[in-house]
C-alpha positions in Angstrom: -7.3 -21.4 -10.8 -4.1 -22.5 -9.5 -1.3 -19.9 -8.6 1.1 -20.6 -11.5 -2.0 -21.2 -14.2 -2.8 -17.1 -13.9 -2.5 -15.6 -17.3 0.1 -13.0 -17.8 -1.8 -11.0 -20.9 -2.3 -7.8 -19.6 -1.5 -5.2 -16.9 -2.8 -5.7 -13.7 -3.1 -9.5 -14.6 -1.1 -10.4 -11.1 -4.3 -8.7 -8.9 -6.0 -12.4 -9.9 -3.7 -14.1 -7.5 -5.0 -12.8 -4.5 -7.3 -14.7 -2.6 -10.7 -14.3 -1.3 -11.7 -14.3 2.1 -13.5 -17.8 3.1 -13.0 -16.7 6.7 -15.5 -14.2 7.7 -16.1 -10.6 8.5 -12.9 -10.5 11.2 -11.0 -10.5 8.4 -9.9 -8.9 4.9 -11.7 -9.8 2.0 -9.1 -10.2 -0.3 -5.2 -11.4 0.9 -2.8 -9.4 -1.7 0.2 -11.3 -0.1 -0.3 -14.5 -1.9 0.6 -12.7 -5.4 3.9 -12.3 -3.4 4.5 -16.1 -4.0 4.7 -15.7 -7.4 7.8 -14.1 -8.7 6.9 -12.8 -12.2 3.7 -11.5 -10.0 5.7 -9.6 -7.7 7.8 -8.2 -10.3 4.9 -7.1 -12.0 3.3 -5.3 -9.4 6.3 -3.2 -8.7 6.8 -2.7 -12.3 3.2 -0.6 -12.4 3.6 0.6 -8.7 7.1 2.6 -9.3 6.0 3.3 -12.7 4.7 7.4 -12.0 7.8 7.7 -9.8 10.6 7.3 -12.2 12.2 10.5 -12.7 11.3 11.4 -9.1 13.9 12.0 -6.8 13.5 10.3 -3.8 15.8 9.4 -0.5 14.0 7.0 1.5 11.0 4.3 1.4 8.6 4.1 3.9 6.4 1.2 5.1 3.6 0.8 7.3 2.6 -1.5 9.8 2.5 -4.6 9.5 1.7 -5.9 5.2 3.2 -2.4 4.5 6.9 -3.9 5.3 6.5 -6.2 2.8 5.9 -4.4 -0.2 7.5 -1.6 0.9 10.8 -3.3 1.4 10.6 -4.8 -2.2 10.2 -1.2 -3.1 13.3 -0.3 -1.1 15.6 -2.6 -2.8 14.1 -2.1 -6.5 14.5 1.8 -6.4 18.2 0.9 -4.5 17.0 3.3 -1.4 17.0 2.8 2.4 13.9 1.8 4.0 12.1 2.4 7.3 8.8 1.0 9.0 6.5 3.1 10.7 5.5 1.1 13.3 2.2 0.4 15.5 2.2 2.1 19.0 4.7 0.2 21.5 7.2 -1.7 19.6 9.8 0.2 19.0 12.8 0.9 22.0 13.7 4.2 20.9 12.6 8.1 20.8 9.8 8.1 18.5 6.9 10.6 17.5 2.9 9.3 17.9 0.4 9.9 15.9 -3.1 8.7 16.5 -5.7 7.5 13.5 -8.6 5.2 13.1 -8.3 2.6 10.5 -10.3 0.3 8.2 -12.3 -1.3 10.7 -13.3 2.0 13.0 -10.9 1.4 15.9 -8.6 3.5 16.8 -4.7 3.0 17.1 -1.6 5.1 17.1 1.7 4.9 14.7 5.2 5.3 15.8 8.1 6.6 14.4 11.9 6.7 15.0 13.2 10.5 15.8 16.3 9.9 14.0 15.9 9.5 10.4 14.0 11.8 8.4 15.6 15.1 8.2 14.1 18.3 6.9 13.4 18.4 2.9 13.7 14.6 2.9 12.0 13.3 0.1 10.2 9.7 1.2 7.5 7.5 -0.7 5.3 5.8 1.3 4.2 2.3 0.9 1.3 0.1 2.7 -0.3 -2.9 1.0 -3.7 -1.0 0.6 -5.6 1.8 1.5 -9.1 1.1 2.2 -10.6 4.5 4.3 -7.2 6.2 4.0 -7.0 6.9 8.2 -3.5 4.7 8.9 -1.9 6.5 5.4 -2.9 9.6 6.7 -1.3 9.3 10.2 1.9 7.8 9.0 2.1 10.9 6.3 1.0 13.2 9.2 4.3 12.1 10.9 6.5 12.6 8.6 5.1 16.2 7.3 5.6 17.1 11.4 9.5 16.1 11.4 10.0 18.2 7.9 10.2 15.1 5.3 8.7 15.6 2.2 6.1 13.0 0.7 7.1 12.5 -2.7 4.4 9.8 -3.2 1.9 7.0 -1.9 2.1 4.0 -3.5 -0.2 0.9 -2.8 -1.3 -2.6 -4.2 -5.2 -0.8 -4.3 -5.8 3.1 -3.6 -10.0 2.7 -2.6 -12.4 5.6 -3.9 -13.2 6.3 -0.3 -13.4 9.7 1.1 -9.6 9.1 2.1 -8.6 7.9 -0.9 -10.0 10.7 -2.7 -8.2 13.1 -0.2 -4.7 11.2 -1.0 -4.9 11.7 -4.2 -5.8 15.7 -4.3 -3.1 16.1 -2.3 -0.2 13.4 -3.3 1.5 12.1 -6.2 -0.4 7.6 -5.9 0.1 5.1 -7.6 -1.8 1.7 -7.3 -1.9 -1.4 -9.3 -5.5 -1.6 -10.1 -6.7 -0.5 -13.7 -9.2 2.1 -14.1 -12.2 -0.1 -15.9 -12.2 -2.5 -12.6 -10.9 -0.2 -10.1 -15.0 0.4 -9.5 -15.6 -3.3 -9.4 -13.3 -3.9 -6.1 -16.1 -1.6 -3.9 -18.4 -4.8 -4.9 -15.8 -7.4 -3.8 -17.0 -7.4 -0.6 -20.3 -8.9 -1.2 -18.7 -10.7 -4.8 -15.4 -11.9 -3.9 -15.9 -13.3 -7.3 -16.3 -10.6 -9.4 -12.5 -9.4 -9.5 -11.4 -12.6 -11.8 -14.4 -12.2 -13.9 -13.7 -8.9 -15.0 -10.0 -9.3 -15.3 -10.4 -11.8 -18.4 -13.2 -10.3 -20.0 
């Protein structure tokens, strides 16, 4: 289906837009950023991902390394708020604080953060583009707990019903874009890449 021919019926509707992986198992098997290209898309998506932090009172967005800057900045200037990156070990020039994690594909990295922005009682949300095994959300949560900010909220395109993404959401206010009846459906994607547009127009 071409990128403008998506319907627009229902919520969720813009998760159709992202494309499959048809390049192998290096890489991700869906790519969120091509709903970016669509503008009613992106709106969307923000729509439903700031939806469960309206009345919340927050000071500061957060994204993470590297597709986390994207969506994370959109969420910066819809909720009027400053943003920051948490970045990956090495890249940025100032005094920053480490934190070391494993990510999706079981190899292990370490975050940075800048020293001079989040004060105590700081209330952040923090943004990446998806949480697969929850390790690189943890860490960059982890590092701001250990400077005093307060996580107001998690927020991501897709929240997985992994062990980490079970232990976000015990602990932290999440929000994700992904509706309940298919959220089960995207553990399958991986072996049917197909099966998210099927059950999005059923």
């Amino acid at each position: 289906m071409a990128l403008w021919q998506v319907p627009t019926s229902e919520k969720g509707w813009y998760l159709a837009l992202m494309a499959p992986n048809i390049k192998g198992p290096n890489y991700p098997w869906l790519d969120p950023s091509r709903l970016y290209c669509h503008h009613q898309g992106l709106q969307d998506c923000l729509a439903d991902l700031l939806q469960p932090f309206r009345d919340e009172p927050l000071d500061l967005v957060i994204g993470i390394d590297a597709m986390g800057f994207i969506l994370g900045a959109a969420v910066a200037n819809t909720l009027q708020k400053g943003f920051m990156a948490i970045r990956k070990a090495g890249h940025l020039c100032v005094e920053t604080v480490a934190r070391p994690y494993r990510d999706y594909s079981a190899r292990d990295k370490v975050l940075e953060m800048r020293t001079d922005v989040i004060k105590p009682g700081l209330r952040v949300l923090v943004v990446d583009q998806w949480v697969e095994t929850g390790g690189t959300m943890q860490a960059a949560i982890q590092l701001v707990e250990q400077q005093g900010g307060v996580v107001a909220g998690v927020a991501a395109i897709c929240i997985e019903d992994s062990t980490g993404g079970r232990w976000l959401r015990e602990r932290y206010r999440c929000s994700d874009c992904v509706p309940a009846r298919i959220l089960m459906g995207f553990d399958c994607l991986l072996f049917f890449p197909n099966f998210l547009f099927v059950v999005l127009f059923l």
